[in-house]
N, C-alpha and C positions, 0 to 999 in steps of 0.2 A: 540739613533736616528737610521733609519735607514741606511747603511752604503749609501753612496753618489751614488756612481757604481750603486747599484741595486735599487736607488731610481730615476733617471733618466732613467736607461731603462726601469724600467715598467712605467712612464712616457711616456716616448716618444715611447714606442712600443707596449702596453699593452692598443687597443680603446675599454674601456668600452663604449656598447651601452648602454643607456637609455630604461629602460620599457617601455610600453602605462602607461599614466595617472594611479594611483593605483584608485582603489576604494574611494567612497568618506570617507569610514570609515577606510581608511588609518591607524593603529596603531604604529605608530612610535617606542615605547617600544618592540611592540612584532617582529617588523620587525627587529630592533637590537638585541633581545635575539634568534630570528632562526639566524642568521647571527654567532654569535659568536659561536653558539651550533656547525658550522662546524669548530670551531680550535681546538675544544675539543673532538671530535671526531676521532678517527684511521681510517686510510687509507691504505692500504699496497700499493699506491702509492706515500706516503709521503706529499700529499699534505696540509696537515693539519701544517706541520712545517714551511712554510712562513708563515703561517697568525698567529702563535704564536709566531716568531719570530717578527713583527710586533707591537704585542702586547707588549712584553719582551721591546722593546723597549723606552715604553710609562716610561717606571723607574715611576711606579705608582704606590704606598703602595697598594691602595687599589684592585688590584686587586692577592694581596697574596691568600687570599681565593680561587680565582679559580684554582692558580698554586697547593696549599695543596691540591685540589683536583685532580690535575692531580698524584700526588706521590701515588696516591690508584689505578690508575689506570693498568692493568694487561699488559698493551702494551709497552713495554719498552721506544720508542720513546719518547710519551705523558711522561714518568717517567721522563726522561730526560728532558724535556723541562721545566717541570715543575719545577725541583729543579735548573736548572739555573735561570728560574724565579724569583726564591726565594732568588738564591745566587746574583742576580743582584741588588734586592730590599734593600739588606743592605751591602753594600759599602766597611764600614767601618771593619765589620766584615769579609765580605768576605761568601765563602760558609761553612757551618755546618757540622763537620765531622758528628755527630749524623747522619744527615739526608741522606748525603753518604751512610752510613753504612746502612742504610734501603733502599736503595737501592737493595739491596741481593747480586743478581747474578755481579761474581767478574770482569767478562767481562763487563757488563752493569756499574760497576766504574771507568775500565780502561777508558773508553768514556768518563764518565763525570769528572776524574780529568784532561784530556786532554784537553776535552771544557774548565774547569775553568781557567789552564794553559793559555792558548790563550788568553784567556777573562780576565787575571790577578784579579781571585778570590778567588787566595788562600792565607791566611794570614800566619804569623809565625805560632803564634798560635795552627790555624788549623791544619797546615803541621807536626806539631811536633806532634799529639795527631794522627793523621796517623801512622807516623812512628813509633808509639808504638802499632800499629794493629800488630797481629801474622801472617794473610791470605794476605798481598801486597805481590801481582804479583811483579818478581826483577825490570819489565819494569814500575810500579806504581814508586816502591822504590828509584830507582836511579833519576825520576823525581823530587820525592819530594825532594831530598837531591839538583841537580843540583837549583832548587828553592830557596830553602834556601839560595844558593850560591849567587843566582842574587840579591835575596834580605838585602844581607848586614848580613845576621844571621851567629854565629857559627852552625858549626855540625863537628859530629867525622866521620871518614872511619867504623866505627863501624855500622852506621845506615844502611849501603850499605848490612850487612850480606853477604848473597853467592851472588848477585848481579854481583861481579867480574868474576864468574867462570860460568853465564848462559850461555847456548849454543844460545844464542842471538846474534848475532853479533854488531848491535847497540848497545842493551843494555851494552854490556861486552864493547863497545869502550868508552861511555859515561862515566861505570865505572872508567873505567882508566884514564879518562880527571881529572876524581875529584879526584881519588888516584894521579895523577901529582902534581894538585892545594897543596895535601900534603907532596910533594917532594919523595914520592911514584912513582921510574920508572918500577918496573917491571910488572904492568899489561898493560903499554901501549908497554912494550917488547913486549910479551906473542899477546897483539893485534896485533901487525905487523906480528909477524911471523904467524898469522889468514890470515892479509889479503895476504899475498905471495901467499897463496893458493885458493885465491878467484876469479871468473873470471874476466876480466877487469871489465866490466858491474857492478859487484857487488860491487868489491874495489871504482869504481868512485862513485858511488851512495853513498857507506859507508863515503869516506871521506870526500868528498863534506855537509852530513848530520851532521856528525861531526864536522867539521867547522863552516856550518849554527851554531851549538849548542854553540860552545864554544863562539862565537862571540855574543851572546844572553847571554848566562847564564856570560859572565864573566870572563872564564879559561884564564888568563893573561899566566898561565904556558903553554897551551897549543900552543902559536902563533910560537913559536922555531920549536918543532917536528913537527907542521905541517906545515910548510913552507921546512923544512928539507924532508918529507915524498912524498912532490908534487914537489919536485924542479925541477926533467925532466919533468913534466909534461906541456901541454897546454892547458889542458883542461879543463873540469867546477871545477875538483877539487883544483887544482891549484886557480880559479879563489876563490873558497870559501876560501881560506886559506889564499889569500893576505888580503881578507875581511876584515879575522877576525882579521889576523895581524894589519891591520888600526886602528882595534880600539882599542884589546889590546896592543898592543906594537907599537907605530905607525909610528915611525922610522926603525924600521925591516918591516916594511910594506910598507914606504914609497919607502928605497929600493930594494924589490922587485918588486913594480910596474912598477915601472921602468923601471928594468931591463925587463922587460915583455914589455915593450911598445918598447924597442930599440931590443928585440932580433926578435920580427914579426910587421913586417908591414901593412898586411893585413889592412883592413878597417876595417873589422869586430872585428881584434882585439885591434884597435885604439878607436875605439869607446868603447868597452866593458872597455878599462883602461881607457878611461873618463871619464865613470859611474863611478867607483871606486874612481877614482880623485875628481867625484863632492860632492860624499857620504861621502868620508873622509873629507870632511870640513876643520878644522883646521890642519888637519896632513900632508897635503902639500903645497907647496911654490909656488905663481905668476908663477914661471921659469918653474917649472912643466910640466904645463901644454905646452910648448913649445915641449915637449919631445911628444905629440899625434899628431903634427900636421902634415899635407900632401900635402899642397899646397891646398887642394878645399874640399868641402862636407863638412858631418857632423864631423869628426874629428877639423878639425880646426873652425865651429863654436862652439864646446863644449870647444876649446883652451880660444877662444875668451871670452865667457862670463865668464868662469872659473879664466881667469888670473884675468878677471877687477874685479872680486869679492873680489880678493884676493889684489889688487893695492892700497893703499890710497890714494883720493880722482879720484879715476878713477869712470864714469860713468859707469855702468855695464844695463842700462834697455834696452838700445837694442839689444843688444847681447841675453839678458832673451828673447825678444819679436823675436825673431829670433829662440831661442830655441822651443819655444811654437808652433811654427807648424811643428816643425818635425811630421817625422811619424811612428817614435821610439816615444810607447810609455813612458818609465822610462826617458827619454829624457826631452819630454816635461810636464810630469806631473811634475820631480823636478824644471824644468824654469818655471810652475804658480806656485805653492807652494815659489819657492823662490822670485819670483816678490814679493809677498806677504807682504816680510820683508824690499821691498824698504822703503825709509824714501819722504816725501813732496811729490810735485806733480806725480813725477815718478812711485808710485806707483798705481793711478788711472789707470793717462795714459796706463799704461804695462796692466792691466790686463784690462781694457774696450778694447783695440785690442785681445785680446784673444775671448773676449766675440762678436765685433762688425766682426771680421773673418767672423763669421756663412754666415754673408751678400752678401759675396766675391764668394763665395762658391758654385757649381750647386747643389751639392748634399753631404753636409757633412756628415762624415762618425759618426758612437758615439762615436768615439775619439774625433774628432772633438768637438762634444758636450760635454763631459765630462770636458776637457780642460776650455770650455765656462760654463761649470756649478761649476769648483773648482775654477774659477775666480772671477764667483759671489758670491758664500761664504763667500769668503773672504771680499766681498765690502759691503756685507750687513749692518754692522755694522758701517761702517767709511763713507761711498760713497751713501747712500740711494737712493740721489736724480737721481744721473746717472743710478740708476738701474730704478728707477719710470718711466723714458723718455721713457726707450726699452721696458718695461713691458707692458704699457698702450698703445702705440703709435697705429695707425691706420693704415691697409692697410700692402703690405710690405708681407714677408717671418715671416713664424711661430718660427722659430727656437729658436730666440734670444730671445722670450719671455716664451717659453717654459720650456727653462732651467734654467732661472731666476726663474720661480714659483717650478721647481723642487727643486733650490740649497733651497729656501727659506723654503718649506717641509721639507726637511731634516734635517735642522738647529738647528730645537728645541730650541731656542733662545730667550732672551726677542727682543734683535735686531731682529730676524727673524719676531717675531710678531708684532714688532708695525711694520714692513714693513710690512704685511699679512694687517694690518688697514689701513695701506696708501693704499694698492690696491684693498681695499675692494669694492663693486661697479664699476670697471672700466675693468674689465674684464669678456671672456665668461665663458658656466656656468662651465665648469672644472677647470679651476683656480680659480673661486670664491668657488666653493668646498675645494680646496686645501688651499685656505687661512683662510677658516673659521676652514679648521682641522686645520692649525697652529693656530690661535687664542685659542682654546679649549686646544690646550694641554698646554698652556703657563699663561691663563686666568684664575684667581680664581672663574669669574661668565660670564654669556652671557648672552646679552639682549632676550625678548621675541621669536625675530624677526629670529634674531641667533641662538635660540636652535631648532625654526622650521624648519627652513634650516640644520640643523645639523641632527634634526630629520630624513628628506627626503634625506641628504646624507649616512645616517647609513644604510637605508633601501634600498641602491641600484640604488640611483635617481642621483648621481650627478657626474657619468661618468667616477668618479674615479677607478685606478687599487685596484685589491682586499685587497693588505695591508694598503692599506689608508681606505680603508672603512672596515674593520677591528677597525682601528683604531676608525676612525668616531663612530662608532656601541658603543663602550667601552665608548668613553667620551661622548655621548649622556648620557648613560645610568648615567653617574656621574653627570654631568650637573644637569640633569632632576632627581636629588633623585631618583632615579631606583633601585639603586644596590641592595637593599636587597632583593626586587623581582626577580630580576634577578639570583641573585649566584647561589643558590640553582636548579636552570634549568642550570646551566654550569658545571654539573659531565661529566667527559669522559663517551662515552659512545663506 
């Protein structure tokens, strides 16, 4: 799907205008295969990578074929995109060392085993028939192995080769995290006495990334030294290292947080230990939270809903619905995700005020909206009808119905589409665009009626932002038996 964030803003910010009337010999087919032929296309403006992003998204077998055609392509980007494509299409397998390797250029791999990383497309498997390549860069190699790590696999210090000793500084700190993991202290010696001589700038950058790392990949070994490493500190590094302490060891992390909420007062840094507090989830106690609070503001509403979460049988939805309009984003995005998991009617409740706020509002900001579109997401499935009222309703501020058709686009859902069929007809013509794309990607077949209208949104008629009508273009062409006419017109060019 595509992610929420970017599917809302170009929603709400992105006004595709409408053509004149096409000609009456309109060709629906060809207007979908010029459309697609520009995500296949290079640009040295990069524009061609939303709208194959887009498409990557659609997790459609059948369009392997045009990603196979992008890995012939001479433009590296297009190469890229391609073989993600292909790594996304099979799941299970993950992505093809093979077809890495034919990738060539070793910089142009570095990229894409970092996409697959993120995009968690790399299997054991895979990763192990890697680290038996002779040409990994130390920065590929010490990925692959910290991988391994996250993923439950053995591997030996052995796989790392000279990886310990590059003149990388990341690379050689990483090293040393996984040489710890084997009770191996001397390359994370060797790295401290690196970073003594590093400017501040560069040490917090370093150890902050390192933290981010170890708290990701796993390094239980690493939460000691690096709590130890930032101890005078108060700054982001520190802050990455309680992090990671939370989760690997999470009573050395719990008290250090602690200790960090009672040694500064600040607001700013009551607040930043109540993200912490809210993230570690189980690793702190009701009482805790009493330790951020200040008498007023957002520390003591982060106290409040924090504690009752943690309280049995305490309410906690108002305090959530309290959170939710902060204007600290990471605030209120974890108070509607956590509404979420309310139980009985609490849950509607908490998150239809997230959504019916927009109303309140002279001029909400896209926070604002974003907020109101992770709410309905979440309702799509459980709550339909409450969302049908605000969808269709007449008259009124656009907002609320906006971001409902956004949350429901992005959904990719069988929930999202029989909601896209309940809204089908009762809306103007850009949401009835949007909901016929959701039906199509969800849909084994479309009535007559529905592919013409799919037709005239592929070809640029129905108002929608360019990755939806991207999308639009592709499932026409599947719909309407197209494809084989088509492919062969969708080489890079």
């Amino acid at each position: 799907m595509l992610p929420l964030r970017a599917c809302l803003v170009s929603f709400l910010l992105v006004v595709a205008t409408s053509g004149r009337a096409q000609a009456q010999r309109f060709d629906p087919t060809e207007a979908a295969i010029l459309a697609l032929r520009q995500a296949v296309t290079f640009q040295p403006s990069g524009v061609q990578h939303p709208r194959l992003v887009a498409l990557r998204a659609l997790k459609d077998p059948t369009l392997a074929p045009v990603f196979e055609g992008l890995l012939e392509s001479p433009e590296a980007p297009l190469r890229i995109d391609g073989f993600l494509g292909l790594s996304e299409l099979d799941a299970q397998r993950g992505a093809d060392p093979e077809r890495l390797r034919r990738l060539g250029d070793p910089a142009l791999r570095t990229v894409a085993i970092t996409e697959c990383l993120g995009l968690s497309l790399l299997k054991p498997d895979g990763i192990r028939a890697m680290l038996a390549w002779d040409d990994l860069t130390p920065y590929d190699r010490t990925l692959l192995v910290a991988e391994l790590h996250r993923l439950g696999q053995p591997w030996e210090l052995e796989l790392l080769r000279d990886a310990p000793t590059t003149t990388m500084a990341d690379v050689q700190g990483l090293a040393a995290l996984l040489a710890l993991q084997k009770g191996d202290d001397a390359g994370w010696k060797t790295f401290v006495t690196r970073l003594g001589e590093a400017s501040e700038s560069d040490r917090l950058d370093l150890i902050t990334r390192l933290a981010d790392a170890s708290r990701h990949y796993g390094f239980t070994a690493a939460a000691g030294p690096l709590l130890d490493l930032t101890r005078q500190s108060r700054e982001r590094d520190r802050i990455a290292a309680i992090a990671a302490a939370l989760r690997l060891v999470p009573s050395s992390g719990r008290a250090a947080l602690l200790e960090l909420a009672r040694s500064d007062r600040t607001t700013r840094n009551l607040v930043q230990c109540g993200l912490l507090m809210l993230a570690a989830d189980s690793a702190m106690q009701a009482e805790d939270f009493e330790s951020i609070r200040n008498g007023e503001g957002l520390p003591d509403d982060i106290a409040e809903a924090g504690s009752r979460l943690l309280t049995r049988g305490s309410d906690p939805s108002q305090a959530l619905a309290s959170l939710m309009t902060s204007v600290n984003r990471q605030v209120s995005e974890w108070a509607v995700r956590q509404a979420g998991k309310l139980e009985g009617d609490a849950r509607a409740r908490v998150l239809l005020q997230a959504i019916d706020r927009l109303d309140t509002l002279d001029n909400p900001s896209m926070h604002d909206k974003l907020i109101a579109a992770i709410a309905a997401n979440q309702l799509l499935g459980s709550d339909p009808a409450d969302l049908l009222t605000r969808v269709t309703r007449e008259g009124g501020k656009t907002e609320i119905p906006e971001v409902i058709i956004a949350a429901m686009c992005d959904a990719n859902t069988p929930e999202s589409a029989a909601f896209a069929r309940m809204v089908r007809g009762k809306l103007p013509q850009r949401g009835e665009s949007m909901a016929l794309v959701t039906l199509a990607k969800a849909s084994p077949t479309l009535n007559a009626n529905e592919l013409q209208e799919l037709g005239r949104v592929a070809g640029g008629g129905g108002r929608v932002d360019e990755p939806i009508a991207m999308q639009a273009a592709w499932l026409y062409l599947r719909h309407a038996n197209r494809l084989a006419q088509a492919t062969p017109r969708l080489k890079p060019r």
